[in-house]
Structures are given as C-alpha cells and as structure tokens.
C-alpha positions, 0 to 999 in steps of 0.5 A: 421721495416716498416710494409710491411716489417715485413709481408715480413720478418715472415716465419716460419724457423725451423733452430733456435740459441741457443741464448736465448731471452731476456724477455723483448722481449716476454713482447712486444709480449705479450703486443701487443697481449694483445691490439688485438680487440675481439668480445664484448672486451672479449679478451679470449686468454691466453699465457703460456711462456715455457723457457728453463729450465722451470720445465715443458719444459720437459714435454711439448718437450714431447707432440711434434709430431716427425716432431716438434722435431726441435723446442726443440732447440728454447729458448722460447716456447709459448703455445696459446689457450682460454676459451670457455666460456672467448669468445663472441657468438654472434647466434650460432658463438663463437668468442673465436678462432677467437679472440685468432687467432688475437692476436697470429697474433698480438704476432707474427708480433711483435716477427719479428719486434724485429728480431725474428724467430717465428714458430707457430705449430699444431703438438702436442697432446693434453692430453700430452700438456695440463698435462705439463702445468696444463691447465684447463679441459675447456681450448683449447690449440690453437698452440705451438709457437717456439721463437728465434733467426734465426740459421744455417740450416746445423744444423738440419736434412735433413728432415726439411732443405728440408721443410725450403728450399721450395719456399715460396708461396700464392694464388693470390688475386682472389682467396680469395677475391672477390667483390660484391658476393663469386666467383667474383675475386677481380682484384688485380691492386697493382703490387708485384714488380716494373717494373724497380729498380733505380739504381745509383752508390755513390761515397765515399769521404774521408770526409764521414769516421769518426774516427771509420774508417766507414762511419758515420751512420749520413753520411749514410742518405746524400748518400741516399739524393743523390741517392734520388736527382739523382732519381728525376732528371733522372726519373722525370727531375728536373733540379733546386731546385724549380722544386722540389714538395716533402718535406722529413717527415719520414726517417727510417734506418737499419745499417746492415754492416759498409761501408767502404772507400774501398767499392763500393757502390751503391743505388737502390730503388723503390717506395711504398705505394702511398697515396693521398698527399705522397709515400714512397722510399724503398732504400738500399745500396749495394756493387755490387761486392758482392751484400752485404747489407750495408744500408736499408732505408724507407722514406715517402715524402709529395707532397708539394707546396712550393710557396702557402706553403702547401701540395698538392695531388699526380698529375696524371703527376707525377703518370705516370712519376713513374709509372714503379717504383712503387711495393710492 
C-alpha cells in the first residue's frame, strides 16, 4: 500500500473479527519496529505478544480499564513499553519513551500495511498489567495495543459504536507547526483535496473477459491506461502520440471485487505527490449505480523528453494546466 494511504487507513476502530492473526503478520510488525531510529541507537523498546489463548491473556483482559473491554475480542494483544535505563540521556532529556513511541509507530503502520486493524490503549492499570506479564520492577509499560482483523460494528455495544462512529478529525497545520519561532503558523499550501476529480466512464468488451467470467486483472491495468489516455487528452490537450511528455515507471494495483461483463464501470482520479521530474495518479474503478469499488490504482509518471531520450522537470505550463487536479 502506498504510503500516503496507509497513514489515511490507521484508525483505531473498536469493532474487531475473530478471525486470528497469522504470526507471520506480527513478525512484520515487530521487524519494522525493530528498524526504527533511536537516540545513540539504544533501541530500548520491547514488545510482548498476548495471543488468545495465552496462559497470561486472562490475567491481562483483567488489567483492562471497563471501556477497553472491547479489546478482548481482538486476537492479538500487544503490550509496549522499555527500560529506563535501556534509553539514551542525552543533559536531563531521557529518550526511552520517545524512542519506543517510534517504534510503536513503525509497528502500527505496518499492521494496516498488512490489512489490519490496530488500536493502541491507555486504558489499563499498571500493577495489575505489569503481574500478568512478569514485567520487570524497572520496566514502563507504555500502551496495550489491540491487533485483528476489522469486524462488525452491530456487534459491540452501543457505547463504543458511538466513539467508532465520530467523525475523524485533526488540527490544521498551523496549529502545530510553525516557522522561524514557536507561534508562527506554517502556512499549509498542499491542499487535502483536489478541486476537481477526472472522471471518465470505460466501456468493456467482450474480449476484456477471461475464462473465469471477470475481467482479467492484466486487463484491468489497460483500462486504467485508458482513462490515463482520456485524461491527458481532455485536461491537458494531447491529441498525438508525440505531445506526449510522460513515461509510466510504477504502477500499483489493489483488486478488491471482480468486474464483471454486465457492470458498468467508470474511472476516476486525481493527482498527488508532485515532485521535480514525476507526479503520481491515484485512480480507482467503480460502479456508478452503486458506487462499488472494483479497482484502486497508484501510478507514479516521469516527465520524460523523448526526442533528447532523458528525463525532464515538471514545466510550470503543465502545473497550471493540472493545477485543479492536485490533492492529497
């Protein structure tokens, strides 16, 4: 998953699946928070793994604060925290928490690159916690994370439905960051949203369909060349093959539903992560009766010379032809 929308994906739900976690999954997430930077390259952090049914998962579903209680459904428990004295001072800062807050980021963000729902907690005790695990006198327990696959809302309580179903929110950029010296907001200039979304509709043939009775995922990245094609001829005006000024470099496909010959399909997309000589599409095929996801796609395009045979920069004239389908 593309990085921008991994951050996007992470929330933390309370509705969990019971389906269980295969180990190989928390081994990823522990690698990557394992490779997280550290003051003087201490790494303090340490994880301990709570499965369901782990002799100590009882014991530890006990330490839970009351509104946590939804998290004993989660199949995987994972407590965080580290050593005073496994962390860095550096005057009269001591980095251990920092640095286990680091990876614990780094072990979350790899759990929703893997599809999974993770939910970090405070709500616990200490004494009780730190009995069920037989943590050291001198270790701090840092937060209980929950890990599992996303489940049904209608099956938990009211009370924490209603906390899932809040809108998800941040403060704005210059609120939190500033420039030159504290309290000087950083103008934000990278818009959250693009003002306009091509849209363009694909017609299927029957040729598109394999033996399956779907269209064939190799297929599906022809229609998005397409939609690419209709984009670059209606937004930017290209109307021959050599007007064109971009080569394809990365291309990344998410299949979530089959398509079908009797859909209808439609692309849209937008453009992110403008850089000096690329720009990436974010693209998706839908149905739009229904508005069903077939399709997601990432694909990252390098301005390109083809006459001098070499990369060229992102021109201010093509900037402004796009402007309005930038975002994100």
């Amino acid at each position: 998953m593309d990085f921008s929308r991994v951050i996007a994906a992470r929330r933390s739900l309370r509705a969990f699946s019971d389906r269980p976690v295969e180990p190989v999954k928390i081994e990823r997430m522990i690698e990557a928070a394992r490779w997280s930077p550290s003051c003087a390259n201490r790494q303090p952090w340490r994880f301990v793994i709570v499965p369901m049914g782990d002799p100590a998962r009882p014991a530890l579903e006990e330490a839970l604060n009351a509104g946590n209680a939804w998290a004993k459904r989660a199949p995987v428990l994972i407590v965080t925290g580290a050593g005073k004295a496994d962390g860095a001072v550096v005057e009269s800062r001591e980095y251990f928490l920092h640095d286990t807050g680091l990876a614990t980021m780094s072990l979350l963000y790899r759990a929703v690159d893997q599809g999974l729902l993770v939910h970090p907690m405070a709500g616990w005790k200490e004494e009780p916690l730190k009995a069920a695990l037989s943590l050291p006198d001198d270790f701090c327990p840092i937060a209980v994370i929950a890990v599992g696959y996303a489940g049904k809302p209608e099956d938990m309580d009211e009370e924490a439905r209603r906390k899932d179903e809040v809108p998800r929110t941040r403060k704005e950029t210059g609120e939190i960051a500033f420039r030159g010296r504290f309290g000087d907001p950083l103008a934000a200039s990278l818009p959250s949203a693009p003002a306009k979304v091509f849209e363009t509709d694909i017609p299927l043939r029957f040729g598109d369909i394999d033996a399956m009775g779907h269209v064939n995922n190799a297929v599906t990245m022809t229609l998005f060349e397409l939609g690419r094609a209709k984009f670059f001829a209606e937004v930017m005006g290209v109307g021959k093959i050599e007007d064109y000024e971009v080569i394809l470099a990365e291309a990344t496909v998410r299949y979530r539903l089959p398509i079908l010959l009797q859909d209808q399909v439609r692309l849209r997309m937008h453009i992110t992560d403008v850089a000096r000589s690329s720009f990436r599409f974010r693209a998706e095929l839908f149905d739009p009766r229904d508005g069903r996801v077939f399709t997601e796609a990432e694909t990252v395009q390098v301005m390109y010379d083809y006459g001098k045979g070499r990369v060229k920069h992102v021109s201010p004239e093509f900037l402004e032809k796009v402007r309005d389908y930038i975002g994100g």
